[in-house]
C-alpha positions as CSV (number, residue, x, y, z in Angstrom):
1,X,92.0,-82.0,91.9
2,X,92.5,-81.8,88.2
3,X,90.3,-79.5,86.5
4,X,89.1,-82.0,83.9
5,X,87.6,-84.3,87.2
6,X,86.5,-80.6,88.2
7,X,84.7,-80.5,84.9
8,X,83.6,-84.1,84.8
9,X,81.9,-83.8,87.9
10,X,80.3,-80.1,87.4
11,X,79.1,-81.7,83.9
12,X,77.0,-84.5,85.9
13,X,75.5,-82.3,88.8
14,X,74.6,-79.8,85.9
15,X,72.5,-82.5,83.8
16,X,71.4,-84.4,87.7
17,X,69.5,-80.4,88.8
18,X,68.1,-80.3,85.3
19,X,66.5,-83.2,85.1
20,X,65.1,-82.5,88.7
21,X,67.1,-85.5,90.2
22,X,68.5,-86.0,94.1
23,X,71.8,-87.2,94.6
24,X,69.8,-89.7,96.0
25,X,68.3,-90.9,92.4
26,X,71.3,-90.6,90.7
27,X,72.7,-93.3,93.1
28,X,69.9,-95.7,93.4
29,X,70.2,-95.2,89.5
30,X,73.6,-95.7,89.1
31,X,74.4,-98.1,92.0
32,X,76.9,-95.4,93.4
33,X,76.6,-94.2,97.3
34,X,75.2,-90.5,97.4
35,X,78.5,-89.1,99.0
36,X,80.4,-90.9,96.8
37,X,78.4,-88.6,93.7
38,X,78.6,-85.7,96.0
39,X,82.3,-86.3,96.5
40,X,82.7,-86.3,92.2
41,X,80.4,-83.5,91.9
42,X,82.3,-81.3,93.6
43,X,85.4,-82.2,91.8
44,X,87.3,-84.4,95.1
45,X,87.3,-87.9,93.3
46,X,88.3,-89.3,90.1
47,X,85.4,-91.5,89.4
48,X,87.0,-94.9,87.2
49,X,86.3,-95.4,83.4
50,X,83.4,-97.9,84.0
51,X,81.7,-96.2,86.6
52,X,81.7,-93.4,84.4
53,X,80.6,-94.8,81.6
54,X,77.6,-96.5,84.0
55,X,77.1,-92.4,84.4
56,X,76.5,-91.8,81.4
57,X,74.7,-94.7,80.5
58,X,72.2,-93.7,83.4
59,X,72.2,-89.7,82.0
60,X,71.6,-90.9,78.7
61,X,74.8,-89.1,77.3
62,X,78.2,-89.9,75.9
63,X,81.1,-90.5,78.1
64,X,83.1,-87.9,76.2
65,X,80.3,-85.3,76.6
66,X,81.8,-85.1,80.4
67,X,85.4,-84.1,78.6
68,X,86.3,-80.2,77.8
69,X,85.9,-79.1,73.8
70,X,89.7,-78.9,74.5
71,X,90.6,-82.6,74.4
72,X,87.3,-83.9,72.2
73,X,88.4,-84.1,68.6
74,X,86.9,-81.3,66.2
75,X,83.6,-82.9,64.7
76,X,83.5,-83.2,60.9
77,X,80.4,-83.4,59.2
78,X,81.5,-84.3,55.1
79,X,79.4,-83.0,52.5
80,X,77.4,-86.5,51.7
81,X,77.0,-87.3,55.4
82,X,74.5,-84.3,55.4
83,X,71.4,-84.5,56.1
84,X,68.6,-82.6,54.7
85,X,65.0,-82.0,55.7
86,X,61.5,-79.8,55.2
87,X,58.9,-79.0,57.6
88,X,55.9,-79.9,56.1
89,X,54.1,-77.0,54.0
90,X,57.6,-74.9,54.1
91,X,59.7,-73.1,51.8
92,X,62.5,-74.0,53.3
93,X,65.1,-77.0,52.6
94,X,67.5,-77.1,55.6
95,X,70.7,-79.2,55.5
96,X,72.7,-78.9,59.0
97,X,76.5,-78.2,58.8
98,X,77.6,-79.7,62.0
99,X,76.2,-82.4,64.5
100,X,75.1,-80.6,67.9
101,X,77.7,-80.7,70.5
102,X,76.2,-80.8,73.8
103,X,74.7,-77.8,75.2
104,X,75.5,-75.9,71.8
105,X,74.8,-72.6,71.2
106,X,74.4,-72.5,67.5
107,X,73.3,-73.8,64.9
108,X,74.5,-74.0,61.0
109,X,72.7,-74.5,58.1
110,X,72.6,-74.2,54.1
111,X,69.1,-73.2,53.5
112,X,67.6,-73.6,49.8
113,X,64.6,-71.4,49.6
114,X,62.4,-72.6,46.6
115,X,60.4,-69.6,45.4
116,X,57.1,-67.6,47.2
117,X,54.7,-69.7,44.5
118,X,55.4,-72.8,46.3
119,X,55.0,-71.7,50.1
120,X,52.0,-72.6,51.8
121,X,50.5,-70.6,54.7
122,X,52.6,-72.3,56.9
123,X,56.0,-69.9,56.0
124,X,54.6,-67.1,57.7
125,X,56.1,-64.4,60.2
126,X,57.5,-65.8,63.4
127,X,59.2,-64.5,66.3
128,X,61.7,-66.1,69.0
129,X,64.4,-65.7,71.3
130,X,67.6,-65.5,69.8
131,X,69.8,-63.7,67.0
132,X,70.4,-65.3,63.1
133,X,72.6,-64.7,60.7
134,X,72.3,-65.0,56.9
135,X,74.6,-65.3,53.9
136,X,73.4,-65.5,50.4
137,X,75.4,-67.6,48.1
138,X,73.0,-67.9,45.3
139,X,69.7,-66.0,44.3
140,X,67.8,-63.3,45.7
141,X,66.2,-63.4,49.2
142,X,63.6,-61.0,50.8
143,X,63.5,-60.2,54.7
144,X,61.0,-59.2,56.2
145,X,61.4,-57.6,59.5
146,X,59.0,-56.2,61.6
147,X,57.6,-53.4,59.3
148,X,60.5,-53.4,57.0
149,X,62.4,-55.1,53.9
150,X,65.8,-56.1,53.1
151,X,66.6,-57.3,49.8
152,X,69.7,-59.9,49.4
153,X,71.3,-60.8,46.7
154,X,74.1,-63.1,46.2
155,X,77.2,-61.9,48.6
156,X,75.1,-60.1,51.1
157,X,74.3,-60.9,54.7
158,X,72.1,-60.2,57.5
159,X,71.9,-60.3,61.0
160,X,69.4,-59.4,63.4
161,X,67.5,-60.6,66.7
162,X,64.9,-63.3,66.5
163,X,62.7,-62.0,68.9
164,X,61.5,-59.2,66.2
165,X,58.8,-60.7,64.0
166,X,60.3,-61.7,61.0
167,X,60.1,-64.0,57.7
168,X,61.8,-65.0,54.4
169,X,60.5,-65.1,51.0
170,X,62.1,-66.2,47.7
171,X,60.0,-63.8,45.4
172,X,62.2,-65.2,41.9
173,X,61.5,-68.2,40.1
174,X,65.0,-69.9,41.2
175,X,65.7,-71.3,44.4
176,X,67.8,-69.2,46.4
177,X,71.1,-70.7,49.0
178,X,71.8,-69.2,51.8
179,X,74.1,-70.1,55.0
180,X,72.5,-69.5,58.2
181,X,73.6,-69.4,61.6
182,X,70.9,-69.5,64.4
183,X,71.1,-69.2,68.3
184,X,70.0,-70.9,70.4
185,X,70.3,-74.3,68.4
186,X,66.7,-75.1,67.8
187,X,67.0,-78.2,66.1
């Protein structure tokens, strides 16, 4: 069978096992017979539009989140579609650069840091799973990493695992802009 059915139906059994549903749930929720699901997981049927869509209702999805990247149109995120946002007591002004595709693996955003004066306790060192990436566009930006600092200035970058303690500071009296890219997506 085609590989976007493949995909379709690979796409469903993959969100059914994480959320812990039977084939037997997904039908009763869905109103589809469990060999008929089984039969689509596994890529032998080609389910129709509305009982797809009745799918995806019931997984609380899209119905082109069962489609490849490959036939989805590119997702554009303009400038004053942005939104922007603070965590409470933070630093840190993040503005996303794309929505989240479905099971991304990335994220992108233009960070402002206002200066070290106006952090509160809260912007302290943190460590996760993962890697980041930083660009400075404007102003000066301190990283500290583990047991050591990286100063970066307008132009620079830096890259490094999240899983080592680490923390950013704006020590001028400017905000500093930087683009960051962070994996996994967290937000």
């Amino acid at each position: 069978m085609d590989t976007v059915i493949s995909g379709i139906g690979q796409r469903i059994k993959d969100i059914r096992t994480r959320r812990g549903w039977t084939l037997d749930e997904l039908a009763k929720r869905t109103n589809c017979t469990p060999g008929f699901l089984s039969q689509l997981e596994r890529g032998k049927v080609a389910p129709s539009i509305t009982t797809l869509y009745g799918i995806a209702e019931v997984l609380e999805i899209k119905i082109t989140d069962f489609f490849p990247e490959s036939i989805r149109p590119p997702r554009v995120v303009r400038r004053e579609q942005r939104q922007t946002f603070r965590i409470e007591g933070s630093s840190t002004i993040y503005s996303p650069l794309m929505d989240r595709l479905p099971e991304a693996i990335f994220q992108a955003f233009i960070l402002t840091v206002l200066p070290a004066k106006q952090a509160l306790t809260t912007d302290e060192e943190r460590a996760h799973y993962g890697e980041e990436f930083y660009y400075v566009i404007s102003g000066t930006l301190r990283f500290v990493i583990e047991d050591s600092f990286y100063d970066l200035y307008a132009g620079d970058c830096i890259y490094f695992h999240s899983s080592w303690k680490h923390r950013v500071i704006n020590h001028t009296d400017h905000a500093a802009v930087a683009l960051s890219m962070i994996t996994p997506a967290i937000f």
